[in-house]
C-alpha positions as a Markdown table, in Angstrom:
| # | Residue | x | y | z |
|---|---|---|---|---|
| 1 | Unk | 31.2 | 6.8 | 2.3 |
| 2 | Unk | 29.0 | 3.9 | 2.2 |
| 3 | Unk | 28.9 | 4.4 | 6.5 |
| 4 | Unk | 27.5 | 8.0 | 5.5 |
| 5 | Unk | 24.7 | 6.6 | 2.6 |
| 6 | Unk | 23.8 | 4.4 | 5.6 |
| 7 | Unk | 23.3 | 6.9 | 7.6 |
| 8 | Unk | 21.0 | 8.5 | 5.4 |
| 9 | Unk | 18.8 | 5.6 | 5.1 |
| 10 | Unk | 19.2 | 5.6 | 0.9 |
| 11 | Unk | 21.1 | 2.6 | -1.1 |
| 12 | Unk | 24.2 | 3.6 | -3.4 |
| 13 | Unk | 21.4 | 2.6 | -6.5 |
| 14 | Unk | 19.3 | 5.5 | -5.2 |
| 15 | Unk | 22.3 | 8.0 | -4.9 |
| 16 | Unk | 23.7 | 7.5 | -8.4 |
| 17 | Unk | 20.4 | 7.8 | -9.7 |
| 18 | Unk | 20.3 | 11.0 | -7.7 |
| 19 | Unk | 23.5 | 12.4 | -9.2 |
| 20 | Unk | 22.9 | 11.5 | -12.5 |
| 21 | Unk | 19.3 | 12.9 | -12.9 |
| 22 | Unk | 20.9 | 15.9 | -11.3 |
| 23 | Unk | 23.3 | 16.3 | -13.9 |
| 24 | Unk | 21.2 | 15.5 | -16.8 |
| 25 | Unk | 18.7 | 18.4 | -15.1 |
| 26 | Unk | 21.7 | 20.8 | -15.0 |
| 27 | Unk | 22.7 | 20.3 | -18.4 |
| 28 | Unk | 18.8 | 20.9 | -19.8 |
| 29 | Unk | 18.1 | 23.6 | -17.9 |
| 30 | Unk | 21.8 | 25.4 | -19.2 |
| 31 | Unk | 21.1 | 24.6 | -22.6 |
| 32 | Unk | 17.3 | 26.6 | -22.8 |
| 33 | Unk | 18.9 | 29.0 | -20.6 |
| 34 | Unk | 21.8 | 29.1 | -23.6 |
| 35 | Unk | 18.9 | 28.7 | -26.4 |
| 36 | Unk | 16.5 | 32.1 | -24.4 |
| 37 | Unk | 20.0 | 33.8 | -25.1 |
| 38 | Unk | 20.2 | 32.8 | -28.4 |
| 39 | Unk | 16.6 | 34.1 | -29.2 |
| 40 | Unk | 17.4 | 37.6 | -27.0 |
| 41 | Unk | 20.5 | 38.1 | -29.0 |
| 42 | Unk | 19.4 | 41.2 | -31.9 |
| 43 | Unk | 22.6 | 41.3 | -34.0 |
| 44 | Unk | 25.7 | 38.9 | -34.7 |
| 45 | Unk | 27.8 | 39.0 | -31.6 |
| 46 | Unk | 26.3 | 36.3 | -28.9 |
| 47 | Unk | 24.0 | 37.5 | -26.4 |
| 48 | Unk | 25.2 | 41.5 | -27.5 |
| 49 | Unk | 28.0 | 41.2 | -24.8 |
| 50 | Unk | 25.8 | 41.1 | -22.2 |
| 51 | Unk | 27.5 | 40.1 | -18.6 |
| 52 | Unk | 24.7 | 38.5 | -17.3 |
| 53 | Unk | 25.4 | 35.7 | -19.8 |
| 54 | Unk | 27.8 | 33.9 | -17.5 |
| 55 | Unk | 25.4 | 34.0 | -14.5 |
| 56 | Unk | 22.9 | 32.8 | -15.4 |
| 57 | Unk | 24.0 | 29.8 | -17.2 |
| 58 | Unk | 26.0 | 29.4 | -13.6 |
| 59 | Unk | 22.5 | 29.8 | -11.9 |
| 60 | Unk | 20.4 | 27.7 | -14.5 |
| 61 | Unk | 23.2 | 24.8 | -13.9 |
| 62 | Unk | 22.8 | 25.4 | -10.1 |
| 63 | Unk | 18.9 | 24.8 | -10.4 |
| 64 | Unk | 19.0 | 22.2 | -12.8 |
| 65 | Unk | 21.4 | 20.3 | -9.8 |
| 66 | Unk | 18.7 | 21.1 | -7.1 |
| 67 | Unk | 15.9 | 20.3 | -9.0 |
| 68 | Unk | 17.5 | 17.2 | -10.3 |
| 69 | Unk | 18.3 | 15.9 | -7.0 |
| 70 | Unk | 15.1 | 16.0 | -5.7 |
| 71 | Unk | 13.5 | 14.6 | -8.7 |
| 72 | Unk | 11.5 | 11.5 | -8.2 |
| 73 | Unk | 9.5 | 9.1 | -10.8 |
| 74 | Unk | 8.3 | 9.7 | -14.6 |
| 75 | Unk | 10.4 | 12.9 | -13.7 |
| 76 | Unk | 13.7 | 11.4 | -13.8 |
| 77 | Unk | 12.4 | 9.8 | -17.4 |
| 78 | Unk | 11.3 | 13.6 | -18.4 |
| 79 | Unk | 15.1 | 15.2 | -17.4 |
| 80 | Unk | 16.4 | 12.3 | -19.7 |
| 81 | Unk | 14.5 | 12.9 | -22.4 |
| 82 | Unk | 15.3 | 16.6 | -22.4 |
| 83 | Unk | 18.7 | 15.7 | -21.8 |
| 84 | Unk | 18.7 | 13.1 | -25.0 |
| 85 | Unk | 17.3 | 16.8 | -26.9 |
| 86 | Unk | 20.3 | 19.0 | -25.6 |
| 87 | Unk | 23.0 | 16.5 | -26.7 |
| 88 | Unk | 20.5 | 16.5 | -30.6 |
| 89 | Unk | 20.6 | 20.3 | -30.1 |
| 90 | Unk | 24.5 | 20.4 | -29.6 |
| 91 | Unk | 25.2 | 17.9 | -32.6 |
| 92 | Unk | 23.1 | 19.1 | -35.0 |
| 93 | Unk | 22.4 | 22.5 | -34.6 |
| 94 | Unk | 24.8 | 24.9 | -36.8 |
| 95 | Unk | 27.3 | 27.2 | -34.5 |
| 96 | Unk | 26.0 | 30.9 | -35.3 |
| 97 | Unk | 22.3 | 29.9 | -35.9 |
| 98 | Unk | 21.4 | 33.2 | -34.1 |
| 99 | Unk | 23.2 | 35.7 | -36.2 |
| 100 | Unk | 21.3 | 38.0 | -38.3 |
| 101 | Unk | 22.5 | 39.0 | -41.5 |
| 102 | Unk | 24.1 | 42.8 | -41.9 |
| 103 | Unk | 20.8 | 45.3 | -42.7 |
C-alpha cells in the first residue's frame, strides 16, 4: 500500500484527509438529498412510495465521494461544517417531521 501512495506522489496524511472529506461530502450531500425528499413528500407516507428514492440517495452518496475527493482547502472546512449540521439534523430533528396531518 504505502509502495502504491508512493507512487502517486501523495503522503498517507494527504490520503486520509482525502477519504475522510469524501465521506463527510457523501454523507451531506445524502442527507439534503434525504431533506429535498422530505419537502417533495405531499401526504404521510415518505417520499409517496416513490422508487427513485433509493437512487438517488445511491447517486447523491456517489457525488458526495467524488466531490469529496477532490476537495481541496477552506473546502474540506465547508464539507465538515455541513457534515457537523447532518449529524444536528439526525439528532435532533423529530422522525416524521414531514407528515401532514389527515385533511
Amino acid at each position: 500500500m504505502q509502495r502504491l501512495i508512493n507512487l502517486l506522489c501523495v503522503n498517507l496524511r494527504e490520503v486520509a484527509l482525502r477519504v475522510l472529506t469524501a465521506i463527510a461530502s457523501a454523507f451531506c450531500l445524502m442527507t439534503l438529498c434525504w431533506i429535498g425528499w422530505a419537502f417533495a413528500t405531499p401526504g404521510d407516507f415518505f417520499a409517496n412510495g416513490s422508487s427513485w428514492l433509493l437512487p438517488s440517495e445511491i447517486g447523491a452518496g456517489i457525488v458526495g465521494l467524488v466531490l469529496g475527493w477532490w476537495t481541496l482547502g477552506r473546502w474540506r472546512f465547508i464539507a465538515a461544517a455541513c457534515s457537523a449540521a447532518g449529524i444536528l439534523y439526525w439528532v435532533l430533528v423529530p422522525t416524521g417531521w414531514w407528515a401532514h396531518p389527515p385533511r
